[in-house]
C-alpha positions as CSV (number, residue, x, y, z in Angstrom):
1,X,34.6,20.2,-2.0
2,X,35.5,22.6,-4.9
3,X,36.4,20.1,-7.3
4,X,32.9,18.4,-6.4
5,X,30.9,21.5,-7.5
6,X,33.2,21.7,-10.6
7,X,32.1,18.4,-11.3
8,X,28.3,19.1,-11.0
9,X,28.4,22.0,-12.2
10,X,30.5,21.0,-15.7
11,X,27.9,18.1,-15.4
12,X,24.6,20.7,-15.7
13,X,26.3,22.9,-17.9
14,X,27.3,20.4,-20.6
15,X,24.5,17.5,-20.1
16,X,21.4,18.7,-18.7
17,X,21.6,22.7,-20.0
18,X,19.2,23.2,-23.0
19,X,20.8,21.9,-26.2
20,X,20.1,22.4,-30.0
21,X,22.8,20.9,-32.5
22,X,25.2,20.1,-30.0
23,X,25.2,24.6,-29.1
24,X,24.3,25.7,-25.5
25,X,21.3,28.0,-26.4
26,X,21.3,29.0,-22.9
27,X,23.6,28.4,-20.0
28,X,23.4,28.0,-16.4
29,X,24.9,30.4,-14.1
30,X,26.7,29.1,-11.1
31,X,23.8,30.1,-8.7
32,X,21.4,28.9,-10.6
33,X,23.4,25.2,-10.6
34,X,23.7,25.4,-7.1
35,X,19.9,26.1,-6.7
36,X,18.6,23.5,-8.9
37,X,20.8,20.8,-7.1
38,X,19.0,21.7,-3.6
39,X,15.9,21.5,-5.6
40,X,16.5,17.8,-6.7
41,X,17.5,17.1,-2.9
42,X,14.5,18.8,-2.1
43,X,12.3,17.0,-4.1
44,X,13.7,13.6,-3.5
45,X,13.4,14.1,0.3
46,X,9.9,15.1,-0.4
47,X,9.0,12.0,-2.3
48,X,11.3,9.9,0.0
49,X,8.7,10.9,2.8
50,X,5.5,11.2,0.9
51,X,6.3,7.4,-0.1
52,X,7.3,6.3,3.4
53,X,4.2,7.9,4.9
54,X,1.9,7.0,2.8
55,X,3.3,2.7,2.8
56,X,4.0,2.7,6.5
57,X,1.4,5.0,8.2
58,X,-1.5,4.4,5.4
59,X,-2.6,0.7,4.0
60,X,0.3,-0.5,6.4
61,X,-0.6,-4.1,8.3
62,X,1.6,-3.7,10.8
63,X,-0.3,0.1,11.8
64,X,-3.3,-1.7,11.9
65,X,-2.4,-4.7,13.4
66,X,0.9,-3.2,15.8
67,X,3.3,-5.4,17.3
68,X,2.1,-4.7,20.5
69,X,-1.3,-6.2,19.7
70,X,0.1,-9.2,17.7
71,X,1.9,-10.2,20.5
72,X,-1.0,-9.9,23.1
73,X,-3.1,-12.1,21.0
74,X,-0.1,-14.6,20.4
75,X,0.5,-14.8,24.4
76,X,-3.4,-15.2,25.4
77,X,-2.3,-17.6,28.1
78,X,-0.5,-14.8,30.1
79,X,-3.3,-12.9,30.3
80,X,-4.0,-14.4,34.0
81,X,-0.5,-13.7,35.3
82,X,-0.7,-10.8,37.2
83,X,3.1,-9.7,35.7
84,X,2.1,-10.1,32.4
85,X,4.1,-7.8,30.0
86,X,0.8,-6.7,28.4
87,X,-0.6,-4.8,31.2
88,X,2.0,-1.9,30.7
89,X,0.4,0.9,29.8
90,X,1.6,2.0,26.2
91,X,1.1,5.1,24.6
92,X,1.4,6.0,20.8
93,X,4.3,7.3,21.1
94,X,6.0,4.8,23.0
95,X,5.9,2.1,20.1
96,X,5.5,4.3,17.4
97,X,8.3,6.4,15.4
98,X,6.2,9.5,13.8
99,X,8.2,11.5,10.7
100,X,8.2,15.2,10.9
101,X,10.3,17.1,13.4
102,X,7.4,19.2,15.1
103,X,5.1,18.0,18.2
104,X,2.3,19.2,15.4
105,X,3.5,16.6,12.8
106,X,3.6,14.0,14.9
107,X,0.2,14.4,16.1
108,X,-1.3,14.2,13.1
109,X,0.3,11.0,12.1
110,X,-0.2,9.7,15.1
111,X,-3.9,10.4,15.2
112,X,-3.9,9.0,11.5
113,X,-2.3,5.7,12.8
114,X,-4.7,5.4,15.7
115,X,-7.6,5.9,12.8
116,X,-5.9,3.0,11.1
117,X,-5.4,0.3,14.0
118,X,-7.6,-2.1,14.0
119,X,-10.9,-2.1,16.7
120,X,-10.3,-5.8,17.9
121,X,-6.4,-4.5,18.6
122,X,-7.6,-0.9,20.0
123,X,-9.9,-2.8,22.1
124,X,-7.9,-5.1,23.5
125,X,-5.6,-2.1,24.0
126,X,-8.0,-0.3,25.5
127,X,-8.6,-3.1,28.2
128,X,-5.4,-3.8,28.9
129,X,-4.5,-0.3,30.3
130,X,-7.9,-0.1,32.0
131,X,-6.3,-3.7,33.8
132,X,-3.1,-1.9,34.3
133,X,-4.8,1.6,35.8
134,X,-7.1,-0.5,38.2
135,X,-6.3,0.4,41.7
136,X,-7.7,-3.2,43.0
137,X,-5.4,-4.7,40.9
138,X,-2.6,-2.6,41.5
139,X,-3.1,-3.4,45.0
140,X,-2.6,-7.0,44.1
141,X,0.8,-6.2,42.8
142,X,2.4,-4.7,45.1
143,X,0.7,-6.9,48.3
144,X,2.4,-9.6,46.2
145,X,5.5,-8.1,45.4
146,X,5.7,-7.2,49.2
147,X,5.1,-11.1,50.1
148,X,8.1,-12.7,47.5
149,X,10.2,-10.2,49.0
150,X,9.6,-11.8,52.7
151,X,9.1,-14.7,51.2
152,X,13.1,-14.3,49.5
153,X,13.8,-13.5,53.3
154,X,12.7,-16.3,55.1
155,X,13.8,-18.6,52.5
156,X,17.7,-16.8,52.9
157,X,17.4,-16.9,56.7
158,X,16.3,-21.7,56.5
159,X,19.2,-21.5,53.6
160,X,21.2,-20.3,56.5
161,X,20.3,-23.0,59.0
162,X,20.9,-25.5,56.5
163,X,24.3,-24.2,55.3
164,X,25.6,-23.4,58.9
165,X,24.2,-25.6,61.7
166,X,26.2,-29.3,61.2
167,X,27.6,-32.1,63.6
168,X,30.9,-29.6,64.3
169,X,28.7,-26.5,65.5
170,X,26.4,-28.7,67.5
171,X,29.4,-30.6,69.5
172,X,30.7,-27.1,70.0
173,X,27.4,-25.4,71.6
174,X,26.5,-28.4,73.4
175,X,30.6,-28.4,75.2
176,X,30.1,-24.5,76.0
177,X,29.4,-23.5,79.3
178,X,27.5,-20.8,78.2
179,X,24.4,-21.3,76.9
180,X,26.0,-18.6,74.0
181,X,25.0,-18.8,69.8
182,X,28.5,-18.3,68.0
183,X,25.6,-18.0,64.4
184,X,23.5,-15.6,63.1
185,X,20.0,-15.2,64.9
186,X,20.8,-16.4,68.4
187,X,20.9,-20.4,67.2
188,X,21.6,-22.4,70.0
189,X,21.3,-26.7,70.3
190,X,17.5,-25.9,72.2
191,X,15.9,-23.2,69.5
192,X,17.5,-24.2,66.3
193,X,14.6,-26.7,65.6
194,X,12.2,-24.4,66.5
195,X,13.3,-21.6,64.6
196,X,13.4,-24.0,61.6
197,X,10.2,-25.3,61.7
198,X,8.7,-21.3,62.3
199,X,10.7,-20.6,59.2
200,X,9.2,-23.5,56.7
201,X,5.7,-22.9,58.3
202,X,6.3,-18.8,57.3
203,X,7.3,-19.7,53.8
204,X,4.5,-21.7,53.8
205,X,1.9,-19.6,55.1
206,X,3.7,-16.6,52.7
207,X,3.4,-18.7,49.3
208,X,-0.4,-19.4,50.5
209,X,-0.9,-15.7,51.0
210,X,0.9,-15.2,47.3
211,X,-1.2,-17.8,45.9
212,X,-4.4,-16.5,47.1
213,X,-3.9,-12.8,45.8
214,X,-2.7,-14.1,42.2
215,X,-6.3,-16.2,42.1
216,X,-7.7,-12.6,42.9
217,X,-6.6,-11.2,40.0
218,X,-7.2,-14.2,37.5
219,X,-10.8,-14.4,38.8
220,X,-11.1,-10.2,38.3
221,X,-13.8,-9.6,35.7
222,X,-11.5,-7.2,33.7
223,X,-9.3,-10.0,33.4
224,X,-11.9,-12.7,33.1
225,X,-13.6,-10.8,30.3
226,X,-9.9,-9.6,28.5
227,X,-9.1,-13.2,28.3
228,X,-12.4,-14.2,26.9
229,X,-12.4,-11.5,24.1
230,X,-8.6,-12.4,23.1
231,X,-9.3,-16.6,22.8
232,X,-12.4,-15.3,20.9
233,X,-11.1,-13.1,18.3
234,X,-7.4,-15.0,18.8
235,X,-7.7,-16.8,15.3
236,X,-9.6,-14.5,13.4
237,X,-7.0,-11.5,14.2
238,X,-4.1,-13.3,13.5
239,X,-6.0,-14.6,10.0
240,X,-6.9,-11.8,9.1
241,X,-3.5,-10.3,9.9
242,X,-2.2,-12.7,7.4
243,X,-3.8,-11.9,4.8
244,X,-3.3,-8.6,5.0
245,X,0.4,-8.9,4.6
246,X,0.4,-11.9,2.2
247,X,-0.1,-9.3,-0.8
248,X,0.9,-6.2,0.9
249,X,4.3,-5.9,-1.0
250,X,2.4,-5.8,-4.7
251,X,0.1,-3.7,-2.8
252,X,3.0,-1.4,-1.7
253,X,4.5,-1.3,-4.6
254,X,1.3,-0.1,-6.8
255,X,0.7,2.4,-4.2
256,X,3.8,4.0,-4.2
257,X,3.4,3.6,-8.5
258,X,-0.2,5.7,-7.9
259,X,1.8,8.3,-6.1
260,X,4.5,8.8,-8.2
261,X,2.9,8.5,-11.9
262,X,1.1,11.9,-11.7
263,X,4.1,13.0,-10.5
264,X,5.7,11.8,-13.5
265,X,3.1,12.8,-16.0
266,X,2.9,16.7,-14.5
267,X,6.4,17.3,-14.8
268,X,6.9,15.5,-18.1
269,X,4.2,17.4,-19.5
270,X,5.6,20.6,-18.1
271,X,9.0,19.8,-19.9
272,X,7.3,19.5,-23.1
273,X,5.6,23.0,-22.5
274,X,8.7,24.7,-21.9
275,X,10.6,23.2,-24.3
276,X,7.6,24.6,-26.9
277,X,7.7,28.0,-25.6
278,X,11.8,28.0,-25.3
279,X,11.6,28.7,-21.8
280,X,14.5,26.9,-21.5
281,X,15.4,27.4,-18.0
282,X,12.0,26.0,-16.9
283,X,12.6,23.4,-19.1
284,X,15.9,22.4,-17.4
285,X,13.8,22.6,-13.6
286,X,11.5,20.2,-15.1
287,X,13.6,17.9,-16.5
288,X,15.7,17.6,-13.6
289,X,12.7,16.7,-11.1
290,X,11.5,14.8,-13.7
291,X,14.6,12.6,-13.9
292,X,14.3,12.3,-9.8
293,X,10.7,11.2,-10.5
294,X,11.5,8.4,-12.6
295,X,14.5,7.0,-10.7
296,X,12.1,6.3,-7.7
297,X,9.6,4.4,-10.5
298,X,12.4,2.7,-11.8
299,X,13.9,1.3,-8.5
300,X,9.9,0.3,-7.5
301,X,10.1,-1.2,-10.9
302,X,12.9,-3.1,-10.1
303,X,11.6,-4.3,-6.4
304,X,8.7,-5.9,-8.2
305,X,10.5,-7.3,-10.7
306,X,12.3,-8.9,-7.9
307,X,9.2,-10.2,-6.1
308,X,8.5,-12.3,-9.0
309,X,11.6,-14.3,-9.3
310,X,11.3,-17.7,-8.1
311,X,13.1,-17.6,-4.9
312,X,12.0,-21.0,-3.5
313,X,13.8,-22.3,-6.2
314,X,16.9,-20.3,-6.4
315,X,17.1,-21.6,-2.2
316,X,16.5,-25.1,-3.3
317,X,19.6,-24.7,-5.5
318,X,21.5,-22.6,-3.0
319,X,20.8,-25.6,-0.6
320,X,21.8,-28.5,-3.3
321,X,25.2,-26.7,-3.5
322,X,25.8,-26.2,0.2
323,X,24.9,-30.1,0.9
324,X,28.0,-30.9,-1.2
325,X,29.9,-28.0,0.4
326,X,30.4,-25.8,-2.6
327,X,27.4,-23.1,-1.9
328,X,29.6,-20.3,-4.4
329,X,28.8,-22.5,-7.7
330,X,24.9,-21.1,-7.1
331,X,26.6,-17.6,-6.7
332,X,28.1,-18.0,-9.8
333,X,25.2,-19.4,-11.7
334,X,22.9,-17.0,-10.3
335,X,25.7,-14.2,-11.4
336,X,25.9,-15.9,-15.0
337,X,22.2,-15.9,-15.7
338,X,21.7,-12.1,-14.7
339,X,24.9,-11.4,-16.9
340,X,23.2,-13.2,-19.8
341,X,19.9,-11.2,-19.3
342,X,20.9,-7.8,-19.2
343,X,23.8,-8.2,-21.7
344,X,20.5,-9.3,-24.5
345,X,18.5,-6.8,-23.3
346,X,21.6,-4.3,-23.8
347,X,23.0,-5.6,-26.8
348,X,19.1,-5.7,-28.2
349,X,18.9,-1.9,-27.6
350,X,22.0,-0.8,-29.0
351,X,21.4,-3.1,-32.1
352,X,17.8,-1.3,-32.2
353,X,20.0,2.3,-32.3
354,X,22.7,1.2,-34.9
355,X,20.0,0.2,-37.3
356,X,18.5,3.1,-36.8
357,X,21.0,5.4,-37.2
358,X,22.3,2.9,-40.2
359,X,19.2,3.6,-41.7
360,X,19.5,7.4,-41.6
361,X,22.7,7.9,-42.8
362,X,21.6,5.0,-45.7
363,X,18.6,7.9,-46.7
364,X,21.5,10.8,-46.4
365,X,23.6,9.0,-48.3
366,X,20.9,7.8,-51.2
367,X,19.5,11.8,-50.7
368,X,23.3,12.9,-51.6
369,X,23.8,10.5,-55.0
370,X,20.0,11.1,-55.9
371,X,19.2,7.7,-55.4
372,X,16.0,5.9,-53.9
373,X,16.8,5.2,-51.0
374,X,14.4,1.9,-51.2
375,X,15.4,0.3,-54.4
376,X,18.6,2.4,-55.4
377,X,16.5,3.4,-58.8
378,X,17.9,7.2,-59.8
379,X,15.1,9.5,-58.8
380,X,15.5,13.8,-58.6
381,X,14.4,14.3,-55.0
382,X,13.7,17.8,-56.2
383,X,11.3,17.5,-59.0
384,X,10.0,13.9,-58.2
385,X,7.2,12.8,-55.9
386,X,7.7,9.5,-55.6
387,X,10.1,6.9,-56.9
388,X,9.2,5.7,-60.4
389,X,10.0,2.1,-59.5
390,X,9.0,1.2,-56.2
391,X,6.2,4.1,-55.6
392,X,8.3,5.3,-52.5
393,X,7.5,9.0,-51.2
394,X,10.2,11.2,-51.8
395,X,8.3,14.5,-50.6
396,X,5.7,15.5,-48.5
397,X,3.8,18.6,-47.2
398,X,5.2,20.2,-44.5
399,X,2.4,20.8,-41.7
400,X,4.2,24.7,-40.7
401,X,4.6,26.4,-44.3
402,X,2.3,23.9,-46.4
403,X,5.2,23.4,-49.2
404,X,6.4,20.2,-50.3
405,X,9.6,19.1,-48.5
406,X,12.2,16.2,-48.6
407,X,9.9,13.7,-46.9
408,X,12.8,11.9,-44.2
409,X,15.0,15.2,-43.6
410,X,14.2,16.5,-40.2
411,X,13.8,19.8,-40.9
412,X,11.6,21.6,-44.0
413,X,13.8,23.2,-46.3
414,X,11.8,25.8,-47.2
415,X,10.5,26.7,-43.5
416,X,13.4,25.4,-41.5
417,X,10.8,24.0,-39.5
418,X,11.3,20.6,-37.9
419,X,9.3,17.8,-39.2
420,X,7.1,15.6,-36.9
């Protein structure tokens, strides 16, 4: 654990303390490393959570068309069964996983996520735990759970007849000289018939009685008029669901990028500022929730970069390779052509830096043999304004004293000031 503060702390005090020709100007105490580090953890949890409120709870499809009321519309047909999984009654926080660790904090977002659902869904809701509240109704339910429980019964007791009473039993009670049942339910050679007809005409009369109390609730008019509403708005809800998630991910994404840019902007500005006034352990604060700023835009960056590679295609070729049973080739092509892109794009940038910095040491050079460092002409970079031969400047005014200066050193030599 130590040698991991050791690490982050050489890490601040060499990289990301304040710097000015390659000096520490001022250095971070231990403390003050330790602070700053539960600041970045603080700030990335913040974001982490602003972000994942604001996409799931806010502009979110699924909060405004839940799973819950999705599925009710898909399953319109069950609406008539009187066991129908939709008439539970659900509560917000049943089907709904609320951030914050406070009853307070979940309130809130859970009132914000009933402000978001939509009415059709709410509605339907709404009706759907008036159905399953209903005392009628719930007096259907159990009168018919009551009946397929006796029904079970009698149905067990004619699966016993059948199982038990063959030719051997009846040769056996008809020989006894006792009229005495050696089964279940006093079954002699006389009653047995009896008994089995009273038992298929119970069943009978039971599944009638079942029957009858499930056409009660179909023909209820909560029911009647919850099934009409759903078949009604069935294809328009699940359209309009559709579209709502069809472009949600771009949508997400320049959401999360409207969140985090000011963000951005108010803490690069801020490092500037402090950098100006040499407050340089603001300037480190900054910088560091700065940097956590920017690696949330740059991994949303990179997720919608993502969304527009052609994937249909890529599963067209991952599917051409696994008909002839060598799926890895795509792998490796698919590895290749991202290897390719981001070794241009690197090798692109570094070439950009070498010029540059070829180009500066070209000037120091030229400055150093008093040549132009445009055509190679002699030229006194002291006495001359501009080269003779090809009219390049040599000096310029510098904006903090007003004296003339060596126009591509970075600082004025007669100021010390830097040079913009």
């Amino acid at each position: 654990m130590l040698k991991i503060f050791d690490k982050i702390r050489s890490f601040y005090k060499l990289k990301l303390s304040y710097q000015q020709d390659s000096k520490n100007i001022e250095k971070l105490t231990r403390w003050s490393i330790l602070l700053i580090v539960i600041l970045d953890i603080f700030v990335y949890s913040s974001i982490q959570m602003g972000i994942h409120f604001q996409t799931s709870t806010i502009n979110n499809p699924n909060t405004k068309f839940t799973y819950q009321c999705l599925n009710i519309v898909k399953d319109s047909s069950g609406v008539k069964n009187y066991n129908w999984h939709g008439y539970r009654v659900i509560r917000m926080n049943q089907y709904y996983n609320p951030i914050g660790s406070t009853l307070a904090s979940k309130n809130v977002i859970r009132d914000i996520r009933l402000k978001e659902l939509d009415g059709r869904c709410a509605h339907i809701q709404e009706q759907s735990n008036r159905i399953a509240n209903n005392k009628k109704l719930k007096n259907i339910k159990k009168s018919i759970k009551s009946l397929k429980k006796q029904s079970t019964k009698y149905n067990k007791a004619l699966q016993y007849i059948q199982n038990n009473y063959n030719t051997v039993l009846f040769e056996k009670m008809v020989n006894q000289k006792e009229s005495k049942s050696i089964l279940k339910m006093d079954l002699k050679s006389k009653n047995v018939k009896i008994k089995y007809d009273d038992l298929q005409k119970q069943i009978a009369s039971t599944n009638q009685s079942i029957e009858n109390l499930k056409k009660q609730f179909r023909t209820n008019k909560l029911v009647v008029n919850l099934y009409k509403y759903i078949t009604t708005n069935k294809e328009k809800i699940l359209s309009d669901y559709k579209k709502e998630n069809t472009k949600y991910f771009l949508k997400k994404a320049g959401i999360i990028v409207l969140f985090l840019l000011p963000l951005a902007l108010l803490f690069y500005w801020q490092m500037n500022v402090q950098n100006i006034k040499k407050n340089y352990t603001k300037y480190i604060i900054f910088k560091n929730i700065f940097t956590i700023t920017m690696i949330f835009l740059f991994i949303n960056t990179i997720s919608i970069v993502y969304s527009f590679i052609p994937h249909t295609f890529i599963e067209k070729v991952l599917m051409f390779f696994y008909n002839i049973q060598i799926p890895f080739i795509a792998y490796y092509i698919l590895l290749a052509l991202g290897i390719v892109a981001f070794s241009f794009i690197i090798l692109k940038l570094q070439n950009h830096k070498k010029n540059k910095k070829k180009t500066i040491i070209t000037f120091i050079e030229s400055y150093r043999f008093s040549k132009c460092d445009k055509c190679g002409i002699k030229v006194d970079y002291i006495q001359m304004n501009y080269c003779p031969n090809c009219s390049n400047t040599l000096k310029i005014a510098c904006q903090s004293c007003g004296k003339e200066t060596i126009k591509d050193l970075d600082y004025c030599f007669n100021c010390s000031e830097k040079i913009n």
